[in-house]
N, C-alpha and C positions, 0 to 999 in steps of 0.2 A: 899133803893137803894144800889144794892153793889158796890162797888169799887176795886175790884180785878180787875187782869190786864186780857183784852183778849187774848184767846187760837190761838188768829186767828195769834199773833204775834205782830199786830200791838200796840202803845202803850197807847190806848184809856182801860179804864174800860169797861170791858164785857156788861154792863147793855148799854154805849152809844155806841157802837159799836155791835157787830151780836146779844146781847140780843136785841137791841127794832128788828133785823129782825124774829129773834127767836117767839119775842110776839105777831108778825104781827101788830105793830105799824108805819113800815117803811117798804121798800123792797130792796132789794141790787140791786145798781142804778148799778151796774157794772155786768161783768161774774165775774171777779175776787173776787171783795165784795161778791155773791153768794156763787164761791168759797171758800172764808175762812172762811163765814158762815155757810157754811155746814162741813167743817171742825170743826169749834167750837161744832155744831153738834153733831159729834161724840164724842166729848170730854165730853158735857153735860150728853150725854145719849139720846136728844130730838129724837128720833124717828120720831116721827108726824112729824118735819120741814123737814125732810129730806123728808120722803114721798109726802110732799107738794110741794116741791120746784124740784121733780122729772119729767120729761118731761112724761105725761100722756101714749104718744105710747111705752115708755121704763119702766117703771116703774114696780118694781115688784110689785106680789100680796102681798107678806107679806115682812115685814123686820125686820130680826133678830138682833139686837145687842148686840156681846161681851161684859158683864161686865166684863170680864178679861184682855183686851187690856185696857193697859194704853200710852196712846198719850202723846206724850213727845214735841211735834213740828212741825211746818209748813214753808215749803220752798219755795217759788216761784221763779220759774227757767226761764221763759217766760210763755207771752201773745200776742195773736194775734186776733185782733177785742173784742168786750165784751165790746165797751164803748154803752153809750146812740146813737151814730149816729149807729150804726151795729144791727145786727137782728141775728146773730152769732157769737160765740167768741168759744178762747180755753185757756185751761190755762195749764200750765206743771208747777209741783209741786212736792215735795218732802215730804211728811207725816212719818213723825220718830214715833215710837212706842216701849214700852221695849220690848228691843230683836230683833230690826228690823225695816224697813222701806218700805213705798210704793211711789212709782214713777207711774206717771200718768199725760196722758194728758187728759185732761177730755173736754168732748165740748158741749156747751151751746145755747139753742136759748131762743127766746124771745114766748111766747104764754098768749094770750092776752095783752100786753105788758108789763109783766112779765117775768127777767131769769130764767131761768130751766136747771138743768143738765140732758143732755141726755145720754150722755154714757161716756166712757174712755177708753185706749188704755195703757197699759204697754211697753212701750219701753226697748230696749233689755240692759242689762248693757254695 
């Protein structure tokens, strides 16, 4: 078991936090949990989860990921809907990387009763 601290921010060890959503022993009961698990994500390298955890009609065919983008951080700016009662949600968030950052509102439903990130939206500075 590791014990290093989650990427997502929060302050749980990666392994009990978005690792077990990672290993597909859990699922991320929230958009936002989704959310900063797919952020970890990108951090890991995990590909596959991100693929998985992709809304089937948005979803691209291939996914390429930077091993040259080093993530540095996660922001959460606002949420609206994403708990267990909603069938939608959105999350705006701040993603720091060297050299820069990305800002996004990202929006979520539920399919088969599982979250899923559908798309995102860049908000203007």
């Amino acid at each position: 078991m590791t014990t290093r601290s989650c990427p997502c921010g929060l302050p749980q060890a990666y392994d009990v936090c978005c690792g077990r959503f990672h290993r597909g022993t859990a699922a991320a009961p929230t958009a936002e949990a989704l959310m900063r698990s797919r952020y970890s994500a990108f951090v890991v390298g995990d590909g596959a989860y991100l693929t998985r955890t992709w809304h089937p009609r948005t979803r691209p065919a291939r996914l390429d990921l930077d091993p040259g983008v080093r993530w540095t951080g996660l922001e959460i700016l606002a949420t609206r809907d994403g708990s267990a009662f909603h069938r939608t949600g959105e999350v705006e968030f701040r993603a720091s990387f060297r050299g820069g950052s990305l800002h996004e509102v990202s929006r979520f439903e539920r399919v088969e009763g599982a979250w899923v990130y559908v798309d995102g939206e860049f908000p203007e500075a």
